[in-house]
N, C-alpha and C positions, 0 to 999 in steps of 0.2 A: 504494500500500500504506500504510497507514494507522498510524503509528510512537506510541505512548505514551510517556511519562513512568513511573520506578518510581519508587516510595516507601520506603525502608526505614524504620520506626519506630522503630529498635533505635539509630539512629544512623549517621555515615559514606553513602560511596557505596555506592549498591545496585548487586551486579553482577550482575541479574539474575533474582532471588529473593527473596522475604520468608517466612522458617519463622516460624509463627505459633506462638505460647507452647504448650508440651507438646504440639508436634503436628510432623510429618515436613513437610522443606520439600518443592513439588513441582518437578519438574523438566519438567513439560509446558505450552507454551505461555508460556516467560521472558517477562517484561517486559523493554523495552526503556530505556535511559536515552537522553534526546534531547540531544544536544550543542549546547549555549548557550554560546558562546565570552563572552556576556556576563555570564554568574552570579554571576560573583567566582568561583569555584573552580580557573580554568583560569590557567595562568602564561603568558607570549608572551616567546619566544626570539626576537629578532629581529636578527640581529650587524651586519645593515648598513643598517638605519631602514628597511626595503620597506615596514611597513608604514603607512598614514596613520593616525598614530594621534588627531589633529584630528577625525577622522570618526568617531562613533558613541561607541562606549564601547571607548576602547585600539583604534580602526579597524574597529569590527564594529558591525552590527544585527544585532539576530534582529527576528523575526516571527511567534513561536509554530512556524515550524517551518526556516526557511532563515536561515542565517549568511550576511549582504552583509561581505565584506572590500574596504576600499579601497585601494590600492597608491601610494605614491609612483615616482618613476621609476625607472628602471631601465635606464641608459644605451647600457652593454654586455652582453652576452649571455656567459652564463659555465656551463661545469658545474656551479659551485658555487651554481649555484640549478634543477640539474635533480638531482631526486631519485632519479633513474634512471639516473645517469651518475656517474664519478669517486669519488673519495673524500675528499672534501670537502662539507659537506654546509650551507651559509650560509644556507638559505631560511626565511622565519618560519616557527614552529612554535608551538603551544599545545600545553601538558600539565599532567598533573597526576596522582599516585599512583592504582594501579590497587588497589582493594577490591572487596571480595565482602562484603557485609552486617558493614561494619566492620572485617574482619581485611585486612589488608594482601600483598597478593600478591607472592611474589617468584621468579627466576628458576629455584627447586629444586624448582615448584611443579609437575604436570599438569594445564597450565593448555588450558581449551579458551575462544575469544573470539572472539563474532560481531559482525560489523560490516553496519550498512549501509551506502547513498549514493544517493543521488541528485543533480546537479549541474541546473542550471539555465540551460538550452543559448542563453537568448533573452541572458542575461548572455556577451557576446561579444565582450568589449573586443581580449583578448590570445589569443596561443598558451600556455596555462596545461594547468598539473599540480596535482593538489591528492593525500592521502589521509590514511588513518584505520587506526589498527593502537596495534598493542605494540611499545614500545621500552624495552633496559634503561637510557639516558643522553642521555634530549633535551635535556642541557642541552649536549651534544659538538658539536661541527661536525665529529669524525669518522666516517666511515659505520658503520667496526668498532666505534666505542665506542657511535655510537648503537644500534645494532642492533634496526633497525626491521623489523618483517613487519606486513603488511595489507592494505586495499583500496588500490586507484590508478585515476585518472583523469585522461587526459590530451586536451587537444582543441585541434588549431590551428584558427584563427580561421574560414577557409578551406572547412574536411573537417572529415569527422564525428567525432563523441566516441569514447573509446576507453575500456572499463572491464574494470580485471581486477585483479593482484594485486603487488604490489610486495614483496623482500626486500632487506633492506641497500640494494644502491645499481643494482639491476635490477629489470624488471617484464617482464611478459607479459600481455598485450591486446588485446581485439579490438574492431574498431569495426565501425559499420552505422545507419545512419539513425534505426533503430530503436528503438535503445537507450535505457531510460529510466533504470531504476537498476539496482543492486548487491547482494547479499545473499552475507555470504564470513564465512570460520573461520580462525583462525589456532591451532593447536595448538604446544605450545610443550612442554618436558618434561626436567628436570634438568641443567639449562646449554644444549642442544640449542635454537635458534631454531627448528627446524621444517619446516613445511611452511602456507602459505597458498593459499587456494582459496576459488573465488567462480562465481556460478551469476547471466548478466544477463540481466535481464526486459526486454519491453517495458510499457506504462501499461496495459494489460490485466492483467498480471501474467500472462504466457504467457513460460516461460523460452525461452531462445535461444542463450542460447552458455554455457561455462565455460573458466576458468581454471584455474591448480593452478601454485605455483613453488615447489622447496625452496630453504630457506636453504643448503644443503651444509654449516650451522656445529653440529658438534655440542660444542662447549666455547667457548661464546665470552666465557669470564673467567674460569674456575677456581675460581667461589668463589659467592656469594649474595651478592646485590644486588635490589634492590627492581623491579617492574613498574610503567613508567608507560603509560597512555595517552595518545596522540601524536595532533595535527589538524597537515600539512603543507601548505604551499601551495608553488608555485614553477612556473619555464617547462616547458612541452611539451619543448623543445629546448635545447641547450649555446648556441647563436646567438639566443636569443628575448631582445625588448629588450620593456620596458613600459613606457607613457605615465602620467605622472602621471594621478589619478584615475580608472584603467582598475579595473574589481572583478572579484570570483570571486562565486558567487551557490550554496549548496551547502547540503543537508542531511545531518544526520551522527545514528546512533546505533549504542549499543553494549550488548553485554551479556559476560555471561561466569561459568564456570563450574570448579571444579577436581574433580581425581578423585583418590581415593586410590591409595597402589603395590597392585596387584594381588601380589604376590610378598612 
């Protein structure tokens, strides 16, 4: 499936849209923004040096469309680098403020956010987890504070990929040989994290399986705080240990949309 770049003229990140001067924006066929962890735009959280940052630019290439991250080691095997486990949450992270054609999104918002992915299965070092969502505080190592929802992928080394949807510090997913990428929504709606769902194709683009997990958080801060967009990386497993210079190999984009209160 064939991912663009958007443009916005007006300034800031495009999320999705560009409303042309004195004319209605459209809502058919969003553009996509393609995620370059090397841009300069994107921050990297990283609490316990995983990632090599000797390699590339701050540990990443792109290629016009796949992000290579390189990993230093990674001795013991800990929940606090499986993103689907515990409440501790240590694994490198990029982000950066979530916009919609300049104006700044925050958590009071009806916000709807599409993600894709595709992961890059010949890249097979480790038992790796990666994903891509909305979080109110990727700068936390706590799961509650980060309060992530979006896509997830997970793959030991071994057995096949697994793609589906990740909240806070759980996922549900399905794997099958098949699987190529990802295509998921995350709706979010006046402090409520939601609910995330995801629909995975194979390279035909012939769908094949879905996903769907609620967050169960419908107050997770009492108050307005800003939307960032989150890139996570980290193990498959609480037990997964990684070898120095082992990589993730991934494509990411995103877009996204708010609505007004009906009421």
């Amino acid at each position: 499936m064939p991912i663009t770049n958007a443009f916005d003229p007006s300034g800031g990140a495009n999320g999705g849209f560009v409303a042309g001067a004195g004319s209605a924006a459209s809502l058919t066929d969003l553009s996509w923004n393609v995620v370059d962890l090397t841009d300069g735009s994107w921050t990297l959280l990283d609490p316990d040096s995983l990632v090599d940052t000797t390699y590339g630019t701050n540990g990443v290439t792109f290629d016009g469309t796949f992000n290579t991250v390189q990993w230093n080691p990674l001795a013991a095997g800990s929940s606090n680098y499986n993103w689907a486990a515990g409440t501790t949450h240590r694994g490198p992270r990029w982000y950066k403020l979530l916009t919609i054609s300049g104006t700044q999104i925050d958590n009071q918002n009806n916000l709807v956010m599409n993600c894709y992915m595709n992961v890059d299965e010949t890249v097979n070092d480790f038992d790796q987890a990666m994903l891509i969502g909305a979080a109110l505080d990727p700068t936390s190592t706590a799961s509650a504070t980060i309060d992530g929802t979006g896509l997830y992928y997970k793959k030991d080394v071994a057995l096949n990929q697994f793609y589906g949807v990740w909240t806070v510090n759980g996922q549900t997913s399905g794997s099958a040989a098949t699987y190529d990428y990802s295509i998921g929504q995350i709706f979010r709606s006046l402090d409520s994290l939601g609910t995330a769902m995801a629909i995975v194709y194979n390279s035909s683009d012939t769908p094949l399986n879905q996903a769907v997990r609620q967050s169960n958080i419908n107050a997770a801060t009492g108050g307005t705080v800003n939307v960032y967009v989150m890139v996570g990386i980290g193990t498959a497993a609480s037990n997964d240990v990684v070898s120095g210079g082992d990589q993730q190999k991934f494509a990411m984009s995103y877009n996204a949309i708010t609505v007004g209160d009906p009421t």
